[in-house]
N, C-alpha and C positions, 0 to 999 in steps of 0.2 A: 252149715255154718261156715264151713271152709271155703264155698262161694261166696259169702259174703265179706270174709275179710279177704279175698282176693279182688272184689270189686272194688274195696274201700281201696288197695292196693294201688288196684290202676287209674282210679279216680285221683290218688295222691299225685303221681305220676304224672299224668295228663296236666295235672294243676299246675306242676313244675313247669311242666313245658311249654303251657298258655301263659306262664310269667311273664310279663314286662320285663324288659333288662334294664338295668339301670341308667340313667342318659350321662351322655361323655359331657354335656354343655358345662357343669359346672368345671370340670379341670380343666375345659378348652378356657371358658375365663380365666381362671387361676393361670394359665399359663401364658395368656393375652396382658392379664394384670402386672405381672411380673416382668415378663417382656419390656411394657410401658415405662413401668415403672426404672428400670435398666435404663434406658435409655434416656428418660427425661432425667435421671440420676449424673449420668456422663456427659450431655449437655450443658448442665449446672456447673459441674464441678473441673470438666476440661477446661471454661474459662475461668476458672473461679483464683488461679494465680495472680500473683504481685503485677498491677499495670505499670504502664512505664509513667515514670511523676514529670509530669511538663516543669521546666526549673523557670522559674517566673525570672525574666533577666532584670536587675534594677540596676535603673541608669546611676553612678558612680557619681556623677557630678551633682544632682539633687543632695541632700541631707537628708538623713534620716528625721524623724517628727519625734520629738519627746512626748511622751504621756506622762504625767505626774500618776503618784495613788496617792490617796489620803494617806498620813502617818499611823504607825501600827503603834501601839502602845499595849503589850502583852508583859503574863508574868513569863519569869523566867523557870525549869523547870528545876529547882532548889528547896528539896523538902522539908531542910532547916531553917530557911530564913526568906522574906520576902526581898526578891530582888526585879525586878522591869526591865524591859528589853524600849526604847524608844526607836523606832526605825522609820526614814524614811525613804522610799521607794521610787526610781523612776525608771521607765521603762522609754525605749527609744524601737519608732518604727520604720518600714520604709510604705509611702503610700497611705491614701487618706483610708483606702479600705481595710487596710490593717488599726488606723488609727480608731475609724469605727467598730472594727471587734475587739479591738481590745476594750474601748467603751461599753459593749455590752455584754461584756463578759465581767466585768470590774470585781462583780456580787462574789462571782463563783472562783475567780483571780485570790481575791481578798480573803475570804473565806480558808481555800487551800493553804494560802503563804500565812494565815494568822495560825494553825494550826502547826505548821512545820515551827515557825517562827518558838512556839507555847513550850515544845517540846527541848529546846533549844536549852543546855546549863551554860554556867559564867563562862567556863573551862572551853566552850566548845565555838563561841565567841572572841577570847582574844590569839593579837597575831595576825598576821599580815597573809597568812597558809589556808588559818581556818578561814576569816574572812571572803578569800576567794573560795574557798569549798560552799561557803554561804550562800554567796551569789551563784554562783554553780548549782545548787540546789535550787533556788529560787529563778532561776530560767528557766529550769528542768519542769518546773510547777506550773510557771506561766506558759511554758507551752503544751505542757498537758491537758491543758483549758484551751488553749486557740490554737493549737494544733503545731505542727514542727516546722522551724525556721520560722519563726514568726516575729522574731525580735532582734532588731539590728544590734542593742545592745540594753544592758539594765546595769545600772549605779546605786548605790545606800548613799544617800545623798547626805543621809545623816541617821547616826551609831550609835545610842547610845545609851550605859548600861546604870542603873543604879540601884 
């Protein structure tokens, strides 16, 4: 009986030693992967800083191009009493291709500034300080929409509150 579990023994044994070892391929991938991925990572990201912005030169002597907006006719934001903001909007460009996005952009223009405009009370309206804070917001919006320095100038061509 003692030979037989000495056979079973070296039969174990031997089975050890006939094992396969396990293959390195997959951590050589894992480490080919990672590698790759390093590197296509520092390629991306080494350019991925602030390029330098080309300063479009406009000629001085041209005028800038008015764009009209339709009139804005919003509540005011007065939760005792109905009050309305009347405003009208014009925006000045340089270049006919400024003049076309501002045209197709008009929807989403209009949209932003009815909204700033909604939120707007009586108080925050009058005076010659907030006014320009107004306009100041409202170029801040339209170029949000068409992107920065896009507007030679913008006017409230008409103000007003009732």
């Amino acid at each position: 009986m003692s030979k037989d579990k000495d056979k079973d023994k070296d039969a174990a044994e031997g089975e050890e030693l006939d094992a396969p070892k396990p293959s390195k391929l997959p951590m050589l991938l894992a480490l080919v992967n990672i590698l790759a991925t390093g590197a296509v990572g520092y390629l991306v990201f080494a350019n991925a800083g602030p390029q330098p912005v080309e300063k479009e030169v406009i000629d001085p002597s041209i005028p800038p191009t008015p764009v009209p907006l339709d009139p804005f006719v919003v509540n005011l934001n007065e939760p005792k009493s109905s009050r309305y903001l009347k405003a009208t909007i014009e925006v000045e460009v340089h270049g006919e291709e400024r003049v076309a996005l501002i045209e197709s952009k008009k929807r989403a223009i209009r949209a932003d500034l009815l909204r700033y405009l909604s939120g707007l009370k009586v108080e925050d309206t009058t005076g010659e300080e907030k006014k320009l804070k107004i306009r100041d917001e409202l170029i801040a919006r339209v170029e949000k929409q068409t992107g920065a320095n896009t507007l030679a100038g913008l006017y409230l061509t008409e103000f007003v509150i009732q």
